[in-house]
N, C-alpha and C positions, 0 to 999 in steps of 0.2 A: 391407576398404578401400573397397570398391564403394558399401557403407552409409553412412561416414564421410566419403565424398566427396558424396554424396547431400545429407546431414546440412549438410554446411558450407555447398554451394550454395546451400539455401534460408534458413542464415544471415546470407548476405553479398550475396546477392542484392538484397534489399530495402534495402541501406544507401545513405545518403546521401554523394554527393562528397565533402562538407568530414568525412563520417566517418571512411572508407577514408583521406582523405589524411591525418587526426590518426592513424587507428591506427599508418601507415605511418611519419609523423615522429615519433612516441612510441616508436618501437623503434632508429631512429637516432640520433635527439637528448637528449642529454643537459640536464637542465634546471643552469644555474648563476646562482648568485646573488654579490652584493659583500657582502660582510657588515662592511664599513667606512661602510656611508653616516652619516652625520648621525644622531640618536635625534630623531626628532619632537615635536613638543609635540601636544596634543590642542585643537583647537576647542572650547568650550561653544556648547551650543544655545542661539539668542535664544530660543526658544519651549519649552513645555511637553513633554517626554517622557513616553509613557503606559506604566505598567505593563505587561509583558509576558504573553502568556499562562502557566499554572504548569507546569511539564512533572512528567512520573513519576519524575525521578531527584533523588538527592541525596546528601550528604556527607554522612551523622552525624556523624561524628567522626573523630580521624586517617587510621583505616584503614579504619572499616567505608564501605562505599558501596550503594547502591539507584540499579539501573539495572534498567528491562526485567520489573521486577514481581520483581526476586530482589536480594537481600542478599548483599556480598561481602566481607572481608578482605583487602585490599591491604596489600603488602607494595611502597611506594611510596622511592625509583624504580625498582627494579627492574622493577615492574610494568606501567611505561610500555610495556615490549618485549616484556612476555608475552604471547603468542600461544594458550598454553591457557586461556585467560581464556576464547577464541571471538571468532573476527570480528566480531561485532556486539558484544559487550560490548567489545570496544578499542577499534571505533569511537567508541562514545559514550562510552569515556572522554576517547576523544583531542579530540571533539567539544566539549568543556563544556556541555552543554545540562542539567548539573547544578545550574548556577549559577540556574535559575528551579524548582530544588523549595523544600521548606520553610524549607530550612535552609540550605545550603552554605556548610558548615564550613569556615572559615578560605582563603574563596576566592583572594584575595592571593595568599598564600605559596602556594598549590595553582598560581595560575600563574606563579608563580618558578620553581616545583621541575620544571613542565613546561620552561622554558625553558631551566633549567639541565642538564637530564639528556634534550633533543632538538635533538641538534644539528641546525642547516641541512641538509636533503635525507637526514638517516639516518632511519630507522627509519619505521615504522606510521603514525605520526601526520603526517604531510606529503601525504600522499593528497590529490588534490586537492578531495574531499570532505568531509573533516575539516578541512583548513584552510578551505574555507569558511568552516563551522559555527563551527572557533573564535576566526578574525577578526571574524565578529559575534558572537558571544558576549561577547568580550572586551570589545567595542567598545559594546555594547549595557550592558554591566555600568558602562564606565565613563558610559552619559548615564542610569542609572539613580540616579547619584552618589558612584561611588564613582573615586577618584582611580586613577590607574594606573602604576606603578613605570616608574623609565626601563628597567631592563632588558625588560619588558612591553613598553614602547611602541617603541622599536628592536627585538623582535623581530614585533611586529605589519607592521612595515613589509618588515624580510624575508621571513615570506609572503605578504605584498600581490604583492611584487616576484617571489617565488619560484609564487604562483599564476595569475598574467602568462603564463607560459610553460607550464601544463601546464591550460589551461582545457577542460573537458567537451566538445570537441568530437566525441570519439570516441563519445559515447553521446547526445550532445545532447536530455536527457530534464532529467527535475527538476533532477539536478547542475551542470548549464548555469545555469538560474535562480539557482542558491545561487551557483554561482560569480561572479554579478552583483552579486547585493545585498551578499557580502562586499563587493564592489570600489566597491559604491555608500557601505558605512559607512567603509569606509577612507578614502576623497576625504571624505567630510563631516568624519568627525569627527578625522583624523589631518594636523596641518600640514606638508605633506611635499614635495618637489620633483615629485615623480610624482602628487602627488594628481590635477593634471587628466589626467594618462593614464589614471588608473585609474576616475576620473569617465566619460569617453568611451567607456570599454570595458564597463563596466558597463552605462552606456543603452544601448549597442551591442545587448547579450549579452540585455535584458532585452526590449528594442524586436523585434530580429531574431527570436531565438528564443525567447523566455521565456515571454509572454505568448499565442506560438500552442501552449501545454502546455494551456491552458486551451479546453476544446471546445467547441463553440458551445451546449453544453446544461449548460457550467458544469462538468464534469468532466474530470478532470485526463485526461490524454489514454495514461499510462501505465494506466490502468486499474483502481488499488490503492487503496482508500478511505485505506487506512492512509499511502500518499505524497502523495495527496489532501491531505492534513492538512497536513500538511508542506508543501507547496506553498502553501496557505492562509496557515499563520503568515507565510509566507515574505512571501508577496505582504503582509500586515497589518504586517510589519516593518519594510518600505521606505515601506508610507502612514506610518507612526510616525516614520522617519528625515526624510522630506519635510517634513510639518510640524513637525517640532522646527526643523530649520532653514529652517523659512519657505520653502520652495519648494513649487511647482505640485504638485499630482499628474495624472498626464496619465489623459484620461477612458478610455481601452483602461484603466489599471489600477483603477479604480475601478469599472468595468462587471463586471471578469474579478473583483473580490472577492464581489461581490454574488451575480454566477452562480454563484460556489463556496458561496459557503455554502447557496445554495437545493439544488444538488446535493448538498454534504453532510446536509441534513435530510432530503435523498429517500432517503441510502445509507443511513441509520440504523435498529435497529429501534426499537420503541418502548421499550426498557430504555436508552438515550440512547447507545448506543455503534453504534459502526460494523460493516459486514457484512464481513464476513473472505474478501471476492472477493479472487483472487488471492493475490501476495505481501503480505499483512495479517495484525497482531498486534495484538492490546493493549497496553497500558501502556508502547508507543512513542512515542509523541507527546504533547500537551495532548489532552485531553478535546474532543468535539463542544461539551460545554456550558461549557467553559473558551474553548474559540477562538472561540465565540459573544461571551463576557463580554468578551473584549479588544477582541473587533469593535466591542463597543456601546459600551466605554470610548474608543474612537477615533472615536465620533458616528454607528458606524450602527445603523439599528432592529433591535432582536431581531430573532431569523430566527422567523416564526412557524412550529409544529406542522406536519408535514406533510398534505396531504388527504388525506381517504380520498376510497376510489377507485382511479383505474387511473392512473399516470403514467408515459408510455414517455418513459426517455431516450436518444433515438434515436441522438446521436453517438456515445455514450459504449457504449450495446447492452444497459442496463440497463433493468426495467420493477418499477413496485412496484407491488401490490393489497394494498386496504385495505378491510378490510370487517366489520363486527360487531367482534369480538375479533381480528380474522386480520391479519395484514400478514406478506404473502410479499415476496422481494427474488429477482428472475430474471434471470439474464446470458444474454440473447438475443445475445450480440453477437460480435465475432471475440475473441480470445484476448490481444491487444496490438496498436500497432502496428506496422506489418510491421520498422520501424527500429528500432526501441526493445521489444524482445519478453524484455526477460531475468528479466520478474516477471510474466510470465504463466505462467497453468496449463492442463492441460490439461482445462478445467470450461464446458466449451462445452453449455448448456442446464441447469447447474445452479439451484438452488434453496436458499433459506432461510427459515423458517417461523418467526414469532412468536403466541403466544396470550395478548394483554394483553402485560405484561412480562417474561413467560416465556417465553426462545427454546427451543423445540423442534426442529425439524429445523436444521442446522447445517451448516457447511464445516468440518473439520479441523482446519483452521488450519494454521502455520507456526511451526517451531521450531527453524529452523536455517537456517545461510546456509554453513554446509563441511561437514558429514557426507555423503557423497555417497549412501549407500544413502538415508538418512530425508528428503534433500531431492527424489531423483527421487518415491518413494514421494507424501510431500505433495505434489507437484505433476502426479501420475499423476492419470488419468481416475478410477481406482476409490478414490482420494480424495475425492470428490466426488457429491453427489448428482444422478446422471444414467445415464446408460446404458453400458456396458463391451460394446463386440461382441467377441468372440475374443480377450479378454483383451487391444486393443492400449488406446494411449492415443488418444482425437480427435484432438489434437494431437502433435505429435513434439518432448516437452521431453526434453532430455538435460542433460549438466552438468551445474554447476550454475546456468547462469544461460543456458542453449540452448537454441533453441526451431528443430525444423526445421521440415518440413511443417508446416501449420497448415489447421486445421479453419476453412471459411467459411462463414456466415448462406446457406441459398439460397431461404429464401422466412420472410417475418414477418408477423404481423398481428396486431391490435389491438380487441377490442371493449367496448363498455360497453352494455350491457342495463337494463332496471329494474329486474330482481332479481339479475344476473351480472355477472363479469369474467370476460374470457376474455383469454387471452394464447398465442398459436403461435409456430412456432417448426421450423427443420428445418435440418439442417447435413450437411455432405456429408466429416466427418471421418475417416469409413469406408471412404469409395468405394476401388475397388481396379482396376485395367485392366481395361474390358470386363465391370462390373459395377460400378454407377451404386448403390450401398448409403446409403441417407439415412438419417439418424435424426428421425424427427418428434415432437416433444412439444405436447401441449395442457394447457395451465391453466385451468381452471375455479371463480371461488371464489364461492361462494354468503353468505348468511349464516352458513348454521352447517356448511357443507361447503369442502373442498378438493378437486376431483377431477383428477388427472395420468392421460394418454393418454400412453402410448408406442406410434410406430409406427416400423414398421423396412419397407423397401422394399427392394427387389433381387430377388435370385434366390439359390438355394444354402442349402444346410443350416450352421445357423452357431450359437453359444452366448452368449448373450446376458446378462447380469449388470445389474439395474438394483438399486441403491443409496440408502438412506436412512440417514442419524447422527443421533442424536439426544443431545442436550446430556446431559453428567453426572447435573442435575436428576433427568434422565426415568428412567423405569424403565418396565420394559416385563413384563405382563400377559398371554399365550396362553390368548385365549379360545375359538380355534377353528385349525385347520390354517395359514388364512392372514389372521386376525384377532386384533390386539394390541390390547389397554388401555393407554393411555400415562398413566401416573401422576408425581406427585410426592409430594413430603412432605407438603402442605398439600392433595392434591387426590386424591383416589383415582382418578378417573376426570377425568382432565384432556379426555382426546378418543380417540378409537379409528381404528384406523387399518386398514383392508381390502385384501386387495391380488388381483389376479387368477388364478383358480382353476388357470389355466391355467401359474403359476408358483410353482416349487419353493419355499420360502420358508425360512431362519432365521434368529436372532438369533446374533449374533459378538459379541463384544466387540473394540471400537479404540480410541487414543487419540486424545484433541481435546487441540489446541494451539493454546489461545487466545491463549498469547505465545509470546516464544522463551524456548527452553531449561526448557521447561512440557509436563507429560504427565498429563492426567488419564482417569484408564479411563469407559469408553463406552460406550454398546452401540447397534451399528448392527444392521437389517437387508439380507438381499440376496436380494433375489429374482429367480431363477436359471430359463433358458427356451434349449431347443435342441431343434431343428428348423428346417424349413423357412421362409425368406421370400416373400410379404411376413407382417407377423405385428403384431398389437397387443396390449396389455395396458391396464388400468386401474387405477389406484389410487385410494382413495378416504380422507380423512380429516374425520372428522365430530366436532364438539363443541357 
């Protein structure tokens, strides 16, 4: 009880007034809607509507659907309500963000059938996340040209009116923002008695809080390349909605796209896809190089290539090196922020390695959003490539979506050399009463070297666990005790990897999950060290 009360403290501690008092009126208030008003008619835009970006999912055909990198058989309506489907796959049903794959089969009648088999306030799909998503969806489908059913359009206005009452205050993170730009397409494009309430609320929602998601170094303030994204379209949605109907776009959101995309070019390796920090998956969103193409279709410049070189993104706590063939991606930084912490992990000093377009050293990834054993796991320390002291976590993520204790930055730095990068690094996610236990890391990347310093401070005899994955591609080589040849199919000798004499060393096999509900076998090292602090180790990776 004593741990659980601990737990919760340092959960609700860090939330914000307007948080505490949505969670508080969320558990009292019931949300109600009229579901006799008037059916609206739709505005046309005076001006030009841009193609959207393409997303990963789509309708083949009656029943088959591709969501999330997987192929499904629905057994529609039924299927509205199915829960073993997985949380994330109902979401994105409920969502229609199907409606920008290649195909989406028979969209129309797909949202009749939604509307006729989800009543007002039942089931999954009224989440005030989903209805977001599928009030612009809908609403975006119809300025792409295609007309919209009155049963459509009167039920678009009762979740206008039904997500009024249940808006993101309680997490006030990305879902805040979506909850705006729904309410921004709803007043444009829906002629409705409430449009200008919903107009107000939305600049409200997007002015107050929407626009400070974005941190002054351009990254989404939740920490998640992969919500990143999502936040990006989001923001490239409303400049799309603005100019079709001829209105301003105010210069905070044109400043905040710009910084996003420069930050998404920093988070990417050079295979064009994004680094699997935190709560991140693949084949959730549009592509880096698809939300790039939308950006440029709505007038702004490609985002050029990232530099090589060293670029620390301070707010954010991310640092990339670029050099020869190498481009590493480093989370120096805290975990989340302290209010919004329910997609962070506990990967405080981890790392990601690129050689050319081959990712090598890797994150896990993430493949589930309810399994409770396989979501603590993925979001555990030894998930991660970084250091494990006595088997705890850095950070104290519990749930599925809790984060107690959190591990903090206590000292960073930064250099550039003429032939080096270097990147530090030390967090205090150890410490324990009356033992001050730091974990220090150093990065060092050369031209044709990577060298990693772990140092551990304190006092006391302790077991120490440092961690490397490496991508499916790789295959691993024992050339010596504590020396691996890292190969691929195309490469016998991709690079070799060294580690300190002084640590126990073997190869496991794990699984990477690059998306959800995705497992592909792995093989990680860990190299294993107990005794006495203080104590360092070296790692070396050479190509």
């Amino acid at each position: 009880m004593l741990k659980t009360a601990i737990r919760y403290y340092y959960q609700i501690r860090p939330l914000k007034p307007v948080q505490l008092y949505a969670r508080l009126r969320k558990r009292l208030l019931k949300p109600e809607i009229n579901a006799g008003c008037p059916i609206p008619d739709t505005r046309p835009a005076p001006a030009t509507w841009v193609q959207p970006a393409t997303m990963p999912h789509d309708r083949l055909d009656e029943h088959r659907f591709v969501m999330l990198g997987e192929e499904k058989a629905l057994d529609l309506p039924a299927d509205w309500h199915n829960r073993d489907l997985g949380k994330k796959w109902l979401m994105e049903l409920h969502t229609f963000n199907l409606l920008w794959g290649d195909n989406a089969y028979c969209a129309q009648e797909l949202m009749l059938d939604w509307v006729s088999h989800n009543e007002p306030l039942q089931g999954p799909g009224w989440h005030q996340y989903m209805t977001s998503q599928r009030i612009s969806n809908w609403l975006k489908w119809n300025l792409a040209g295609h007309s919209l059913p009155a049963a459509v359009r009167g039920s678009l206005a009762l979740q206008a009116r039904h997500l009024m009452q249940v808006l993101a205050y309680d997490e006030t993170d990305h879902k805040l923002f979506n909850n705006g730009k729904a309410l921004l397409f709803a007043a444009c494009v829906l002629d409705d008695s409430d449009s200008a309430r919903w107009r107000d609320k939305g600049w409200q929602l997007l002015q107050r809080y929407g626009l400070e998601l974005v941190g002054e170094d351009g990254g989404y303030t939740g920490l998640s390349p992969m919500y990143h994204c999502s936040l990006l379209m989001d923001m490239l949605d409303i400049v799309n909605l603005l100019r079709a109907y001829e209105q301003a776009v105010p210069a905070a959101l044109d400043k905040a796209v710009v910084d996003a995309r420069t930050w998404l070019t920093a988070l990417c390796h050079p295979d064009g896809d994004i680094a699997l920090f935190n709560d991140a998956a693949l084949q959730v969103t549009a592509t880096p190089a698809e939300i790039d193409q939308y950006a440029v279709r709505l007038g702004y410049a490609p985002s050029p290539p990232a530099a090589r070189g060293l670029l620390h993104l301070a707010d954010s706590g991310f640092a990339r090196m670029a050099m020869g063939p190498a481009t590493a991606l480093l989370d120096i930084g805290r975990i989340a922020p302290d209010h919004a912490a329910s997609h962070g992990h506990a990967d405080t000093l981890t790392f990601e390695l690129s050689l050319e377009k081959q990712r090598v050293v890797v994150d896990t990834g993430l493949s589930t959003y309810e399994r409770m054993p396989a979501r603590l796991q993925q979001r555990g320390t030894a998930a991660h490539n970084t250091l494990v002291l006595d088997q705890r976590n850095s950070s104290d993520v519990w749930g599925l979506f809790k984060v107690g204790r959190r591990a903090s930055i206590v000292e960073s730095q930064q250099d550039t050399l003429d032939h080096s990068l270097h990147v530090s690094a030390a967090h205090d996610g150890y410490c324990r009463p009356g033992n001050k236990l730091l974990h220090h890391r150093r990065w060092e990347m050369t031209l044709d070297t990577l060298s990693i310093t772990d140092r551990l401070t304190g006092r006391g005899s302790h077991t120490a666990e440092i961690l490397y994955h490496f991508h499916p591609d790789i295959s691993l080589v024992q050339q010596a005790d504590n020396r691996f040849a890292l190969a691929t199919r195309e490469r016998e000798s991709l690079c070799v990897i060294e580690l300190d004499p002084a640590l126990q060393v073997e190869a496991l096999p794990y699984e990477y999950h690059p998306a959800f509900n995705r497992a592909i076998p792995a093989t990680k090292l860990r190299a294993r060290y107990q005794g006495q602090l203080p104590c360092s180790f070296i790692c070396q990776l050479h190509w």
